[in-house]
C-alpha positions in Angstrom: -4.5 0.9 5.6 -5.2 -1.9 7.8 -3.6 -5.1 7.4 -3.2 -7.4 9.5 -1.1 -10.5 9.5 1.1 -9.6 6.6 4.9 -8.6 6.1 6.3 -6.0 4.6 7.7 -8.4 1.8 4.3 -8.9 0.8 3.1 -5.5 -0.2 3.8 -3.6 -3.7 3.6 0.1 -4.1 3.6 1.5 -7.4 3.4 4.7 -8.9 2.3 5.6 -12.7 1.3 8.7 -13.6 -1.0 10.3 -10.8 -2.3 6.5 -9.9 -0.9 5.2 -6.4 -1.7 1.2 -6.4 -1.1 -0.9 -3.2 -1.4 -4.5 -3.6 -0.5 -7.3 -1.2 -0.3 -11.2 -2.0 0.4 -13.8 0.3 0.8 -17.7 -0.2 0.7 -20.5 2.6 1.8 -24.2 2.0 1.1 -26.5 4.9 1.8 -30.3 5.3 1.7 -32.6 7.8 3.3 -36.2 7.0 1.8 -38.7 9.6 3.0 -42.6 9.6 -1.0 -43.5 7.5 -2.1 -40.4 6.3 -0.8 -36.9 4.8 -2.3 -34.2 5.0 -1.7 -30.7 2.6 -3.8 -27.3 3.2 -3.1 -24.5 1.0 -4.3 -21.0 1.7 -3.8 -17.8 -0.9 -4.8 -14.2 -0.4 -4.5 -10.8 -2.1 -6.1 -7.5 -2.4 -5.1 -4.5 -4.7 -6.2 -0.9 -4.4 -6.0 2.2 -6.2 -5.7 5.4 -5.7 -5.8 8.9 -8.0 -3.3 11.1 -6.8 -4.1 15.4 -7.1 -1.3 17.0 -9.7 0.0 19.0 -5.8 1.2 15.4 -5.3 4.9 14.9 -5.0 5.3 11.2 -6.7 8.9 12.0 -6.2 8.7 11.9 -2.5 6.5 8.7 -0.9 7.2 6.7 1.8 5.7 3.7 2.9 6.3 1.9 6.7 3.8 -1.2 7.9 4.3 -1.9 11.4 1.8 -3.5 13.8 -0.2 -4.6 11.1 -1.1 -0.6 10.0 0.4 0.2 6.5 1.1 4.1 6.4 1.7 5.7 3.3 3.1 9.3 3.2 2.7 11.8 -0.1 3.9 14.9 0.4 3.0 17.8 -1.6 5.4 19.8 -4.3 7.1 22.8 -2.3 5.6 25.1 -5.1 1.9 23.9 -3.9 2.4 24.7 -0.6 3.6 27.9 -1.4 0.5 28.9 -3.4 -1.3 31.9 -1.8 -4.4 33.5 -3.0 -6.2 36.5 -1.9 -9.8 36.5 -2.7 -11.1 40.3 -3.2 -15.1 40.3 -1.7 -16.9 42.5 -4.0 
């Protein structure tokens, strides 16, 4: 997921159930004091987005790493999924 300008300290990953939410917020206060005038901006940004995970989905075992503005989340699948094998007979 591309994100650019944010920290890590900004994004929230939850899990509940089989739903995966990402959701970043970020908050900027800037002043400037001069000797006849002040001056204050203020700047406030967020997104949130959900995802459905498939029941192969190990909620267990997700990582999360956001470097270079690129947030990669990994979901690996239960060991018993990837095991699954299934011969289809032609007939």
């Amino acid at each position: 997921m591309a994100a650019p300008g944010l920290k890590k300290e900004d994004f929230q990953i939850n899990l509940k159930k089989d739903t995966l939410s990402v959701w970043a917020e970020v908050k900027k206060d800037e002043s400037q004091i001069a000797k006849d005038f002040t001056r204050k901006e203020f700047d406030y940004s967020s997104f949130a987005r959900s995802f459905n995970l498939p029941e192969t989905a190990d909620g267990d075992n997700i990582t999360a790493e956001y470097k270079d503005g690129i947030l990669n989340i990994n979901i690996n699948k239960k060991d018993d999924a990837k095991l699954q094998h299934k011969e289809i007979v032609v007939s």
